[in-house]
N, CA, C and O of each residue as an XYZ file, in Angstrom:
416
protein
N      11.643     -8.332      7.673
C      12.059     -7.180      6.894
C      12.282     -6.007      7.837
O      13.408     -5.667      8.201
N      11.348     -5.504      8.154
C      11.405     -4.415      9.486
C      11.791     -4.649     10.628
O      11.957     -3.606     11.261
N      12.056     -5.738     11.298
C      12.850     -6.482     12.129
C      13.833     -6.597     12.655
O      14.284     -6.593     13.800
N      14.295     -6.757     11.202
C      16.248     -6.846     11.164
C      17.067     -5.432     10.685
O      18.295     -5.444     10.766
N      16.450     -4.349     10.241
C      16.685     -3.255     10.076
C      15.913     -1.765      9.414
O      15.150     -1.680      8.452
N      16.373     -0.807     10.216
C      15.045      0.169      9.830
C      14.814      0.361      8.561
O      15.676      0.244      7.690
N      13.361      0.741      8.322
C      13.263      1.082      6.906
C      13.816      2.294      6.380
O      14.094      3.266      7.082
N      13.963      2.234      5.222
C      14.464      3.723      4.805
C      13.828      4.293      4.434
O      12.936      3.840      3.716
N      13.951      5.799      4.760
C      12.935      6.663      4.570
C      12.587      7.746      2.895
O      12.034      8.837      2.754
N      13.174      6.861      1.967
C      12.953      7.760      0.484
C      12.352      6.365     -0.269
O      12.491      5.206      0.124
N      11.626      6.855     -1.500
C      10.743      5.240     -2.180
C      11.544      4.874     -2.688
O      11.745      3.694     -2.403
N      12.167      5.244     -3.331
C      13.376      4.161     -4.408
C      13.721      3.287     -3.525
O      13.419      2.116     -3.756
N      14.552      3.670     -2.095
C      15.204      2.522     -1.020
C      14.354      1.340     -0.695
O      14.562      0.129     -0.613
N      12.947      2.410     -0.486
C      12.158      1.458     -0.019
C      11.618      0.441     -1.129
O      11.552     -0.707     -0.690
N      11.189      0.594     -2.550
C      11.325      0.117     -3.848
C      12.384     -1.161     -3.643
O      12.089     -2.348     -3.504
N      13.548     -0.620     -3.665
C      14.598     -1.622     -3.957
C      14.270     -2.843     -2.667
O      14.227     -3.965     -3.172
N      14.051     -2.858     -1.240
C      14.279     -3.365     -0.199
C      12.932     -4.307     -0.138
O      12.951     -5.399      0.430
N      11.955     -3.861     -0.674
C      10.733     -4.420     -0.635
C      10.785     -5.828     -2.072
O      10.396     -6.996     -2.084
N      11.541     -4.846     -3.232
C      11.534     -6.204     -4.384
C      12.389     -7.205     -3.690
O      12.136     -8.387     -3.925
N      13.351     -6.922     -2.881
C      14.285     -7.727     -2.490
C      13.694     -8.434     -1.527
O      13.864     -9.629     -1.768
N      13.156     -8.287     -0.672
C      12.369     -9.320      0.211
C      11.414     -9.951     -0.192
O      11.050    -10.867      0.545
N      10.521     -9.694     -1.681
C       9.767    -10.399     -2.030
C      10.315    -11.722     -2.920
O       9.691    -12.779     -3.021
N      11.375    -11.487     -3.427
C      12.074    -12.486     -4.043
C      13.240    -13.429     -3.337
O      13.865    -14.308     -3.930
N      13.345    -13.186     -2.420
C      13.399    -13.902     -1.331
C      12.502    -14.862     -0.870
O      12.914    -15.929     -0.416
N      10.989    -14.519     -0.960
C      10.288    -15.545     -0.684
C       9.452    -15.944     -2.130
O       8.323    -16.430     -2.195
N       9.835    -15.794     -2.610
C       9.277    -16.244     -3.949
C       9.426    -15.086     -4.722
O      10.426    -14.373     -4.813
N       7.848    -14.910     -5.519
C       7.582    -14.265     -6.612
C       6.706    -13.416     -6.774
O       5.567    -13.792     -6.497
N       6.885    -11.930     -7.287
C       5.708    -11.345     -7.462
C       4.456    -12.372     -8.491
O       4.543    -13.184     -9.412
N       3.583    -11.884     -7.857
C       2.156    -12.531     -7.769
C       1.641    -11.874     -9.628
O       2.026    -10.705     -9.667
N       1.287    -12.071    -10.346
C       0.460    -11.201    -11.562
C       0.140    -10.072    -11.255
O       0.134    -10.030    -10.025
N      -0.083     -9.295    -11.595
C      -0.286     -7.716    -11.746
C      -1.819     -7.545    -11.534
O      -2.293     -6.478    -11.145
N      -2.583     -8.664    -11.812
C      -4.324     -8.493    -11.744
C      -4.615     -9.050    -10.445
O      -5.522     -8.763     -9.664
N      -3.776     -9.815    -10.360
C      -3.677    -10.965     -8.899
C      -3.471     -9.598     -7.940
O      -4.292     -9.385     -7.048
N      -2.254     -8.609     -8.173
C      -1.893     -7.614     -7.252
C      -2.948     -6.734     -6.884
O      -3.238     -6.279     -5.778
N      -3.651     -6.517     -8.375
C      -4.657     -5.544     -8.439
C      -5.642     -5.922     -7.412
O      -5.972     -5.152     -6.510
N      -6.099     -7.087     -7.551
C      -7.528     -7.544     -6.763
C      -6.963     -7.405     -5.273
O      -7.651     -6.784     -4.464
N      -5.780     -7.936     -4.886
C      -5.196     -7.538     -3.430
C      -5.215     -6.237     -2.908
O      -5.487     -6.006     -1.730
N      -4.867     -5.162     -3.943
C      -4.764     -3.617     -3.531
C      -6.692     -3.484     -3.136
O      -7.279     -2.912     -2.217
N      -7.173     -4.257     -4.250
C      -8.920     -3.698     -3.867
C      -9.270     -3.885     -2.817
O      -9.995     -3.132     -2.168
N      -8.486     -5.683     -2.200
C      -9.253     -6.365     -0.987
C      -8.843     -5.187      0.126
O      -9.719     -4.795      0.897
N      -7.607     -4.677      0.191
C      -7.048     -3.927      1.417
C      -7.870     -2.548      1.381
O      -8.583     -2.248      2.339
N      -7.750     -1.668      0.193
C      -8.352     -0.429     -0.012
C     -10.087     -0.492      0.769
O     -10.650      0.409      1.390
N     -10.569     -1.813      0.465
C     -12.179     -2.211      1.067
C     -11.754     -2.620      2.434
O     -12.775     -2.426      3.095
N     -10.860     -3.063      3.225
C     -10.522     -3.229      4.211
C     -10.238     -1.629      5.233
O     -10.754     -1.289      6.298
N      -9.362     -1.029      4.485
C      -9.193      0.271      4.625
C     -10.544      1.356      4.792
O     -10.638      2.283      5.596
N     -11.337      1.005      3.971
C     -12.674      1.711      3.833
C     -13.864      1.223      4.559
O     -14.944      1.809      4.633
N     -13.521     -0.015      5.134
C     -14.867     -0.666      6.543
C     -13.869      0.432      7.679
O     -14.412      1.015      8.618
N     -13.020      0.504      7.509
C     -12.620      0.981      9.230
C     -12.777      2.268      9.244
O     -13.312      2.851     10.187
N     -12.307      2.879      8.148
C     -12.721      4.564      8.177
C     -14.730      4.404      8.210
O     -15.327      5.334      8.752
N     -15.239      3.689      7.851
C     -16.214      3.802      8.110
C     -17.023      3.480      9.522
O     -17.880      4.097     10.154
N     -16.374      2.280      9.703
C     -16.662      2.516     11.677
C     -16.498      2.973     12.522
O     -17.124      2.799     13.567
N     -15.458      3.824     12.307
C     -14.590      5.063     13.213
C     -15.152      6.594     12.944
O     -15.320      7.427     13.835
N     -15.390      6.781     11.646
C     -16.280      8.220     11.333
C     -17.354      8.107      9.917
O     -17.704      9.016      9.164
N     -17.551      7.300      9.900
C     -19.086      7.149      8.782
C     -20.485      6.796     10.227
O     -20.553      6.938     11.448
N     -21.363      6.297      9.132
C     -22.418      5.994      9.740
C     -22.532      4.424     10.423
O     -23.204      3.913     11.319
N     -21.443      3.952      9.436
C     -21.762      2.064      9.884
C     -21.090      1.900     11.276
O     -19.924      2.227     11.499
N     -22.138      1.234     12.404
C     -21.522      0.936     13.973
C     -20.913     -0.104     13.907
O     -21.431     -0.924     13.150
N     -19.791     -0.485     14.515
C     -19.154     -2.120     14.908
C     -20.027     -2.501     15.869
O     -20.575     -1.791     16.712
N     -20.169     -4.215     15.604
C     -20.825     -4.875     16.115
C     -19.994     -5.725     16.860
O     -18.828     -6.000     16.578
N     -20.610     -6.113     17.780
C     -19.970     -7.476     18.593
C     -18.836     -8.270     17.641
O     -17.653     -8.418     17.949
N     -19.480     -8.744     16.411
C     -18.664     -9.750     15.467
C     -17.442     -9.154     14.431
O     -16.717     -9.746     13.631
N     -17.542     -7.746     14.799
C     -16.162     -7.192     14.046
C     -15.298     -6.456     14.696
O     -15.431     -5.366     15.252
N     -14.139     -7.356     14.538
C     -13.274     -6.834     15.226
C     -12.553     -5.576     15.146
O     -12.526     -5.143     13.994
N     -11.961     -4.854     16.003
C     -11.361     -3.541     15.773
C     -10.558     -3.514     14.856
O     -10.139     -4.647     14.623
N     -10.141     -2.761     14.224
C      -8.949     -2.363     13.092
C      -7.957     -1.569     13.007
O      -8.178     -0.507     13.590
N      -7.236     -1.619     12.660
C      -6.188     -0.745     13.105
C      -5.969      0.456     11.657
O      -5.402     -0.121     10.729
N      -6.280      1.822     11.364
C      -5.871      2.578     10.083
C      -4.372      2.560      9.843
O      -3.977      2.626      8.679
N      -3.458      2.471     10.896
C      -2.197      2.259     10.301
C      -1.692      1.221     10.065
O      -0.535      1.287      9.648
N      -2.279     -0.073     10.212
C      -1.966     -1.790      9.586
C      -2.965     -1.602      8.269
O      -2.214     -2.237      7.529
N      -3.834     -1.310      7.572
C      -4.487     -0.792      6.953
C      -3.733     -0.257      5.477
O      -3.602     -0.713      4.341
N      -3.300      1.069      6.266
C      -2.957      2.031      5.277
C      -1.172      1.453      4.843
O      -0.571      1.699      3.797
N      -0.588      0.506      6.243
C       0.159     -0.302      5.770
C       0.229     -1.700      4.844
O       1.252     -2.297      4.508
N      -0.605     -1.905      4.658
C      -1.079     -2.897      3.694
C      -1.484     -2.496      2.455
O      -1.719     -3.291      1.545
N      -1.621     -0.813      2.325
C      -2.301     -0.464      1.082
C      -0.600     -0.089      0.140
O      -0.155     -0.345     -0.979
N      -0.139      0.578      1.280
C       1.370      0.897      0.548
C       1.865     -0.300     -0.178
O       2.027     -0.434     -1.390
N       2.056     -1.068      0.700
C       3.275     -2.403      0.391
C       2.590     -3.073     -0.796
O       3.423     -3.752     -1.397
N       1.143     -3.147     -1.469
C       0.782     -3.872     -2.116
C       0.602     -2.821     -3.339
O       0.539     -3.175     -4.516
N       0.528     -1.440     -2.879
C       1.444     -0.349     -4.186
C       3.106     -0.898     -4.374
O       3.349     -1.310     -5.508
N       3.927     -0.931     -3.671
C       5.302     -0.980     -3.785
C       5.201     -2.065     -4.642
O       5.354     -1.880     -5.850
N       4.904     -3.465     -4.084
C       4.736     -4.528     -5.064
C       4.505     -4.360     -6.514
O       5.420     -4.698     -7.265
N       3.182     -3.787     -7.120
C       2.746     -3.434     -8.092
C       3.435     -2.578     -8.765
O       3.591     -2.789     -9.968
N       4.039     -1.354     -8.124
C       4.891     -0.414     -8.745
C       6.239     -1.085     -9.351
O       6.692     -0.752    -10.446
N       6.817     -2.052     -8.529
C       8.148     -2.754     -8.498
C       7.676     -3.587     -9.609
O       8.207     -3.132    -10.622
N       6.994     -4.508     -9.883
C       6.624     -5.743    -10.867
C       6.290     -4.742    -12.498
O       6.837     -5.127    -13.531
N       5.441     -3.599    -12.514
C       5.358     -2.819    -13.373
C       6.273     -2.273    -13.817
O       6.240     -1.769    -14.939
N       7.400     -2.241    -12.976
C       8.717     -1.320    -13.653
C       8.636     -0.153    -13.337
O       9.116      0.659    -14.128
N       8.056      0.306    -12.182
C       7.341      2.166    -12.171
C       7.928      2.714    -10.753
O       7.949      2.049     -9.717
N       8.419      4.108    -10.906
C       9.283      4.540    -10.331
C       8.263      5.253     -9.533
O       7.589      6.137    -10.061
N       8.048      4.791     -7.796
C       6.806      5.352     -7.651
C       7.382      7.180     -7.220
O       6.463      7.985     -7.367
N       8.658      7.773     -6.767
C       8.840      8.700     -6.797
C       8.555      9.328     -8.108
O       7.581     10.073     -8.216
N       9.266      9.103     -9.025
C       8.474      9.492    -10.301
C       6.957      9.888    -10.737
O       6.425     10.947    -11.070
N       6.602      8.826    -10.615
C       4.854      8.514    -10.508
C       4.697      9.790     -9.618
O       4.293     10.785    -10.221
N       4.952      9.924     -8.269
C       4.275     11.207     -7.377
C       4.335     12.405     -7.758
O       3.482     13.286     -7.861
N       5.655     12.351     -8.002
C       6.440     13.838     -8.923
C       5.835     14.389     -9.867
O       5.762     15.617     -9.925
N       5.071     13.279    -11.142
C       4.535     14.109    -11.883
C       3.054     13.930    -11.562
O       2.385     14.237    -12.548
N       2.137     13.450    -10.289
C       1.197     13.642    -10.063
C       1.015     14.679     -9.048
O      -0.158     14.975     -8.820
N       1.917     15.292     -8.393
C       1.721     16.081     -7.645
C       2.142     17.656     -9.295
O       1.584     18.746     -9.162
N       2.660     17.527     -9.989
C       2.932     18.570    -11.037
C       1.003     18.615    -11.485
O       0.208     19.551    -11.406
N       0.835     17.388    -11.877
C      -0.545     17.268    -12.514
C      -1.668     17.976    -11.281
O      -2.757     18.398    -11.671
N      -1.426     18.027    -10.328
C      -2.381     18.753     -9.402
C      -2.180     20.008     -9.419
O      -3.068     20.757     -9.827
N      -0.894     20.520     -8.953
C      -0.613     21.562     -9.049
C      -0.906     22.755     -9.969
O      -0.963     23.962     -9.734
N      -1.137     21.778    -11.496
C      -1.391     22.831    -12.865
C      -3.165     22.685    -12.654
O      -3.716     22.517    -13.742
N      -3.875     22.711    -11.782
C      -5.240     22.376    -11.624
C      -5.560     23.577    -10.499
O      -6.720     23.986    -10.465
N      -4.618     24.138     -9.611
C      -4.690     25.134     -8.607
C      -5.335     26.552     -9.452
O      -5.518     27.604     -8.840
């Protein structure tokens, strides 16, 4: 996917380019199936922020991590979910960044 040409930089593109490579190799996965994947990465995401600035030390047996393979794994398995749901994640931001904003 990223390979053969750059990504584009607005969500809809990236929306459209991501359903398209997933159906390419098959099929979006169930929506609960997606869900439990977004948890596994988000807990993946949350051991490394924690070994890097929490209290928990890495040990010999865990390997380093990377926050931007991480936080890339948390997106793409939003895009998925957003794409299979039908949900426009620019949309979605638009009126969650409105919903913050009326909270200032």
């Amino acid at each position: 996917m990223a390979d053969s040409a750059p990504l584009p930089s607005d969500l809809p593109a990236i929306q459209v380019l991501i359903d398209a490579w997933i159906k390419r190799r098959g099929h979006y996965w169930s929506p609960l199936s997606q869900y439990a994947r977004l948890a596994e990465e988000v807990g993946e995401l949350g051991r490394e922020l924690n070994f890097r600035f929490g209290d928990k030390r890495r040990t010999a047996k865990d390997a380093p991590g990377s926050l931007t393979d991480e936080l890339g794994d948390v997106l793409f398995i939003v895009v998925l979910l957003a794409n299979d749901l039908g949900i426009d994640l620019l949309t979605a931001l638009a009126a969650t960044l409105r919903k913050y904003e009326g909270r200032v």
